[in-house]
N, C-alpha and C positions, 0 to 999 in steps of 0.2 A: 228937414223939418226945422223949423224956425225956432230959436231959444223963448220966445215968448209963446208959442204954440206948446212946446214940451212942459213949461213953466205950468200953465195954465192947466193941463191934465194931469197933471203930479199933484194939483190944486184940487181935484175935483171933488167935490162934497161926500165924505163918507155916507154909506149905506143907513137910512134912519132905521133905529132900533125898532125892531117888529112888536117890543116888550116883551111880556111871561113867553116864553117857549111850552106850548102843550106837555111837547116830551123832552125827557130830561134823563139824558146818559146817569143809574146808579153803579158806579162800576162796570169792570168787562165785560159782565155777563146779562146785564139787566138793564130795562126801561122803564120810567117811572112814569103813568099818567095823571098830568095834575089836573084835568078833569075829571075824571073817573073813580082815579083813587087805587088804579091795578097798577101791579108790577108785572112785565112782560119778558120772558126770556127775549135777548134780541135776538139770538138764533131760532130757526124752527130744527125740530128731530134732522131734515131735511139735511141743514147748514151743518148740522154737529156733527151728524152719526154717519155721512154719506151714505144712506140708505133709507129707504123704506121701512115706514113701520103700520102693522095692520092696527084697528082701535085698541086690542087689546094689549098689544106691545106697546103704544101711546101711552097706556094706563101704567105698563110697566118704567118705562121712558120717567117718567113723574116718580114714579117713587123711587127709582135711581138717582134722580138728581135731588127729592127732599134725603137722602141719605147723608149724600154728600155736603146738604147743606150751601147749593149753588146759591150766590148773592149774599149768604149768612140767611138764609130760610130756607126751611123745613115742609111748608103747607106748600108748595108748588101742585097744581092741578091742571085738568083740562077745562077750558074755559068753555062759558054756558055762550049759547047761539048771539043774546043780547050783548053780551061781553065783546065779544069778536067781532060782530057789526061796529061798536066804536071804534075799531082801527081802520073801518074802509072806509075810503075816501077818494071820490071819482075824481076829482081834482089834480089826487096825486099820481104819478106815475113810476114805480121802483121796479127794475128787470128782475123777472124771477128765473127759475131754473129754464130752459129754452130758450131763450129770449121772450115769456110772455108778459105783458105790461099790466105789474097787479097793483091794485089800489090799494096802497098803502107806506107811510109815508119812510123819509127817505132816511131817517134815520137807524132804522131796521137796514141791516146789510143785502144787500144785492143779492140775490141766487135762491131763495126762498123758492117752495113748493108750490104750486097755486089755489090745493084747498089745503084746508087743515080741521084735524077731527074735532071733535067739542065733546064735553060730556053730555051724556045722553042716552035713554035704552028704549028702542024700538024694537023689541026681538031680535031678529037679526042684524036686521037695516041698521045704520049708526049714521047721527048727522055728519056732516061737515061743512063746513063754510069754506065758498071760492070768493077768490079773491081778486078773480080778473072780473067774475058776473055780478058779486056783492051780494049775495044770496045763499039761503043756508042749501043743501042738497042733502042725498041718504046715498050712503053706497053699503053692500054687505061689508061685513064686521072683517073679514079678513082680506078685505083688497088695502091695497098698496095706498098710503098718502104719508104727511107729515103730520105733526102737532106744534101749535104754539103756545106751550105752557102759559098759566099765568098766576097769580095769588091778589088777596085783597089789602090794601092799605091797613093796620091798625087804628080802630077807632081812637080816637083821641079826646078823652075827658078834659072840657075846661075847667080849671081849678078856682 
């Protein structure tokens, strides 16, 4: 390769700024959306606990981690059907647990479950939201999925 060939790529115009970044790393444990206004664990039960958890361990799930005070918050919950449709996005593609291609962007770590429970009470049935179809689903309350916690931004009074 020629010194002016090398010259000229070492040259090459950095990447133009995308501007605001939607999601925005708060710490190791947390994602911030500046659209929305939620906080997202960036783990699911899934990534954390290597295991399964039925909705009602989900429920449990949540109040283990407001315990501990995960992110410096207390209110972590299961996120409502609406909530959880804002993170899918057919455009994106991030490997879940299998190899499945779920929609969802890529700053959420790799290996996620592919639905995840939400809160919700249908008798037995309990939503969940997939994430490869973008669509909420029911399974009974005690079959096997993940959860992706979430909590609400603090309103903020202008003064």
């Amino acid at each position: 390769m020629s010194e002016e060939l090398e010259h000229a790529e070492s040259q090459a115009p950095a990447k133009a700024d995308e501007g605001p970044k939607r999601f925005v790393e708060k710490g190791p444990h947390v994602i911030y959306d500046t659209q929305t206004g939620l906080f997202w664990l960036k783990k699911d039960s899934w990534q954390d606990k290597a295991k399964f958890f039925n909705w009602h361990e989900a429920r449990d799930y949540a109040d283990n981690k407001n315990m501990r005070k995960i992110g410096g918050f207390d209110d972590w919950r299961l996120p409502s059907c609406d909530e959880t449709k804002t993170l899918f996005d057919a455009s994106k593609e991030n490997p879940g647990k299998g190899g499945v291609a779920l929609h969802i962007d890529t700053i959420f770590p790799e290996g996620a479950f592919k639905v995840g429970w939400l809160t919700g009470d249908t008798s037995t049935r309990r939503p969940r939201f997939d994430f490869v179809e973008g669509k909420e689903v029911s399974a009974d309350e005690y079959a096997f999925g993940s959860v992706r916690l979430c909590r609400k931004d603090a309103i903020r009074r202008k003064r």
